[in-house]
C-alpha positions as a printed Julia matrix, in Angstrom:
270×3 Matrix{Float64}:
 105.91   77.81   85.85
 103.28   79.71   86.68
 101.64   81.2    83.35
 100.04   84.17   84.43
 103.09   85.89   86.04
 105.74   83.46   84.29
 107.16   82.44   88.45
 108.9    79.56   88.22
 106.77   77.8    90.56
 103.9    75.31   89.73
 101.25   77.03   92.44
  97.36   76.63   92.04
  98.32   74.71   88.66
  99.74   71.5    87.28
 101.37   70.0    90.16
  98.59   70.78   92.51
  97.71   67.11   93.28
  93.82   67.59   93.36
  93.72   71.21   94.59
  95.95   71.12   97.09
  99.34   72.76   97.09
 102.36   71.1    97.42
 103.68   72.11  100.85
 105.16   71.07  104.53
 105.24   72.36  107.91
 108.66   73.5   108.79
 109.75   73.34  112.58
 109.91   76.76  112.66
 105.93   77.07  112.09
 106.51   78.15  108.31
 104.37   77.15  106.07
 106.29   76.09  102.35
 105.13   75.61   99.2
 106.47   75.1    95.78
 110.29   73.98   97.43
 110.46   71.02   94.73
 109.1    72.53   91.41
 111.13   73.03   88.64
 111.14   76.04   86.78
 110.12   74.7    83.96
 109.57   77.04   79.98
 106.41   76.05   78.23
 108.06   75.9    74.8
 104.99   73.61   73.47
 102.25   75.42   74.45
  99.94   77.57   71.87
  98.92   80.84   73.01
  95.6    79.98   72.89
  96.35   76.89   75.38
  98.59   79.63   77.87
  95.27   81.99   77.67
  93.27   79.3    79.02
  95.75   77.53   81.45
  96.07   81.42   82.49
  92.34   81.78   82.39
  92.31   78.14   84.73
  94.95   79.46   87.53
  93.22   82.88   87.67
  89.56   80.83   88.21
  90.92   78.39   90.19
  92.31   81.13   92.8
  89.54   83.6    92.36
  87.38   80.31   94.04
  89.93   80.39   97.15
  89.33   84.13   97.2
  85.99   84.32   97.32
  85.95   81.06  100.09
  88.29   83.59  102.04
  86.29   86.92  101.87
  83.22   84.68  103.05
  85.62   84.25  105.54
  86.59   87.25  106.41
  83.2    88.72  105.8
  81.31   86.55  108.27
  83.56   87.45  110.62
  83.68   91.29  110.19
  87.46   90.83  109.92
  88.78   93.47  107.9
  91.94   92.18  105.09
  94.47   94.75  103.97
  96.98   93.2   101.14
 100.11   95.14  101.04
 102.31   95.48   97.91
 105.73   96.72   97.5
 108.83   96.87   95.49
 111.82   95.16   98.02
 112.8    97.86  100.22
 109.51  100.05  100.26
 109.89  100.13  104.19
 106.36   98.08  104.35
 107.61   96.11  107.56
 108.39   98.46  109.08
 105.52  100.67  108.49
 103.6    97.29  109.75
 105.57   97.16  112.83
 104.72  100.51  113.68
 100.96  100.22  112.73
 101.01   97.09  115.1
 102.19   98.69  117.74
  99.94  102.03  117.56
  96.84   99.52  117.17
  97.92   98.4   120.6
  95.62   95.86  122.1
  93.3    95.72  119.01
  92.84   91.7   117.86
  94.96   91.97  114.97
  97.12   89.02  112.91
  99.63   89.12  110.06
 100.48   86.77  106.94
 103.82   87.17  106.36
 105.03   86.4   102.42
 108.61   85.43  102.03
 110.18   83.49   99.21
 112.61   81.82  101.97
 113.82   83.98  104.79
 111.85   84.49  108.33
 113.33   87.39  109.23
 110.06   90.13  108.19
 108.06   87.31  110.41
 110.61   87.6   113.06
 110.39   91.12  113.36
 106.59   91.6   113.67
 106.07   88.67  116.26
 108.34   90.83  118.19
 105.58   93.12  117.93
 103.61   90.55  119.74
 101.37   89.96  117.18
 100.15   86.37  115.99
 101.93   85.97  112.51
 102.2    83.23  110.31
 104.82   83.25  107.49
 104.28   81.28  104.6
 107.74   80.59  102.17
 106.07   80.82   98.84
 110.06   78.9    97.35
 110.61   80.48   93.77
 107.01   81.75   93.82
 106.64   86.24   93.64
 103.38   86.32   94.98
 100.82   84.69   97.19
  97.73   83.41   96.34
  94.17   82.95   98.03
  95.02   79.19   98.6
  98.51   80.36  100.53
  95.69   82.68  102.26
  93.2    80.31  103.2
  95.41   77.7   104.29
  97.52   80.09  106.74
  94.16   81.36  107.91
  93.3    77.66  109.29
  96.63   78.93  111.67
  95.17   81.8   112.95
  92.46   82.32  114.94
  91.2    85.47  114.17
  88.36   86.79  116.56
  85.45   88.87  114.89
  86.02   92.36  114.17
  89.75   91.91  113.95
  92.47   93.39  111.25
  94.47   90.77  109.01
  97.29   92.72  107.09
  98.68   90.39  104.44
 102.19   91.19  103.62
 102.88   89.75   99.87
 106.17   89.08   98.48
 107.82   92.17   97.47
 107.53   93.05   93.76
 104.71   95.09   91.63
 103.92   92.91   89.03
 102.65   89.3    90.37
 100.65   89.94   93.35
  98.05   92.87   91.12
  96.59   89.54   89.05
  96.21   87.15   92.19
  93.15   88.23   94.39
  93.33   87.27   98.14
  89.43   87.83   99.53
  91.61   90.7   100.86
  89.07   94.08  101.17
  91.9    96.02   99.64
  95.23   96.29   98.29
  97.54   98.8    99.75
 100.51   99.88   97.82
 103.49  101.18   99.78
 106.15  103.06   97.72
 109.28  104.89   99.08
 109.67  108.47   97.97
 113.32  107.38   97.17
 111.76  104.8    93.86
 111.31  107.09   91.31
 108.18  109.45   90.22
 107.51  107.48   87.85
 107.13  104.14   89.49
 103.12  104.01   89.21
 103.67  104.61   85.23
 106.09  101.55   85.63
 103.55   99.37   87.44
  99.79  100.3    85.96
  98.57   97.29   87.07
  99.43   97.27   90.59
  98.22  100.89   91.03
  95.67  100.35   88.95
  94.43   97.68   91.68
  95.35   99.31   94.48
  92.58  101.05   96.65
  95.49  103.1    98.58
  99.01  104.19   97.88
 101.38  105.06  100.97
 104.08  107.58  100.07
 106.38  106.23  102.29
 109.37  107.82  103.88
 108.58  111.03  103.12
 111.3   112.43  105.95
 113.78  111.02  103.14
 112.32  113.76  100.52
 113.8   116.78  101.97
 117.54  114.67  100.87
 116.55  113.13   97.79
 115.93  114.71   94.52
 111.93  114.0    95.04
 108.77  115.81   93.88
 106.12  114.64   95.98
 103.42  116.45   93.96
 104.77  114.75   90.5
 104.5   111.12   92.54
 100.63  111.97   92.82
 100.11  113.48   89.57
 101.52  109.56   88.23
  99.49  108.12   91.09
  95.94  109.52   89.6
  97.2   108.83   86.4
  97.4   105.54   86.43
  93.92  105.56   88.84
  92.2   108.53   89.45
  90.27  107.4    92.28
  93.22  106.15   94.83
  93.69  107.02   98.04
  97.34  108.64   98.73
  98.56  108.96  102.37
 101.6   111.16  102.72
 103.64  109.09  105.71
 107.09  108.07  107.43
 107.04  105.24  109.44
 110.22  106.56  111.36
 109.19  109.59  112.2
 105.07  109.06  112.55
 103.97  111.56  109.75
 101.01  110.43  108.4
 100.38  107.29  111.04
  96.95  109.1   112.0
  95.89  109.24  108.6
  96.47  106.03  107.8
  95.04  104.6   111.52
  92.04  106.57  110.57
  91.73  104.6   106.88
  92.06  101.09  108.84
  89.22  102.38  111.17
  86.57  103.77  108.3
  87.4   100.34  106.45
  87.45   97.99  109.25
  83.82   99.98  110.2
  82.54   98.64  106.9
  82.87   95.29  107.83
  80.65   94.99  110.1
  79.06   91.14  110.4
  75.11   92.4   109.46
  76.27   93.75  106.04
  78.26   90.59  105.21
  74.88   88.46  106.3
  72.87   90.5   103.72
């Protein structure tokens, strides 16, 4: 059980044997952790012992993190972590920024708690993806990250768009080395989603408003989805989009390019 999130799924703690995750190699390429842990209550524990067994996990991955962002940073490799509710229409909207990225050097985590089918879908794309099965686990974490990253061999000045497991509490508390989390939300949630979720939006650098060729059907105000957007965090970014019809793909092509331009190998050297 994992303390901060309460995921039934003994990840960076416990059962780690000496920091190292509990996981195999499926034939399928897959990587899996967590498939044997219990979901086991803490009904012994103090508070004061869950705040710092919390306080451990959180360190403990914050140390992968940062190992990954030195990564990442040496490189000039830009990360993008992107966070949904089920059903926000996030892989599709990464199929479709795959494909408009064209030949750009580009590679994808996939997190699923057990199917392959999200993974499926964007190798079709033709991009390099590895999927890693996080078991009863909502969220990945930078170990998940650094390990799948030994899998890929990302070239300098490439994109890595990390698809977490889809939910918006876990994956705000669990940072990746990623450069930003992206928050994708379907116009068809409910306004007041981001009021719902403060800590995910509160974390999140950008918020898609996805779908929006769905709001013309739907009883939607657009304008009352951003008002709860900067309400929650004043400074996000919010890109108006549908992935099925392309509204909003240039926008959002444009934010990869400004961020990715950051990155560049001299400022990480500094």
């Amino acid at each position: 059980m994992c303390t901060v999130c309460g995921c039934g799924d003994g990840k960076i703690e416990g059962h780690d044997h000496g920091h190292h995750h509990h996981h195999h190699h499926a034939p399928d390429g897959s990587i899996h952790f967590g498939d044997n842990a219990a979901g086991v209550s803490v009904p012994g524990m103090s508070e004061a012992r869950l705040i710092e067994v919390e306080t451990d996990i959180l360190a403990k991955n914050d140390a992968y993190a940062a190992a990954n962002r030195a990564r990442l940073g040496g490189l000039g490799a830009l990360a993008v972590n992107l966070v949904s509710s089920p059903g926000s229409g996030k892989t599709t909207l990464l199929c479709r920024t795959i494909e408009a990225l064209g030949d750009r050097p580009l590679a994808v985590i996939e997190g699923d708690q057990q199917t392959t089918n999200d993974a499926d879908r964007i190798r079709a794309t033709g991009a390099a993806a590895i999927q890693v099965n996080t078991g009863k686990g909502c969220h990945l974490d930078g170990h998940m990250v650094g390990h799948a990253m030994d899998h890929l061999d990302l070239v300098p000045g490439a994109m890595l768009f990390i698809e977490n497991v889809g939910n918006l509490v876990c994956p705000a508390a669990f940072d990746l080395g990623e450069d930003a989390k992206v928050a994708i939300l379907s116009v068809t949630e409910g306004e007041d989603k981001p009021l719902k979720y403060p800590d995910m939006f509160t974390a999140a650098r950008v918020a898609i408003l996805n779908k929006v060729d769905l709001a013309p059907h739907c009883d939607v105000d657009l304008e009352l989805y951003e008002t709860n957007l900067r309400r929650v965090n004043p400074a996000i970014e919010i890109i108006r989009l549908s992935a099925r019809t392309g509204a909003g793909m240039a926008e959002w092509l444009a934010w990869l390019d400004t961020a990715l331009a950051v990155k560049s190998p001299q400022e990480a050297a500094e």
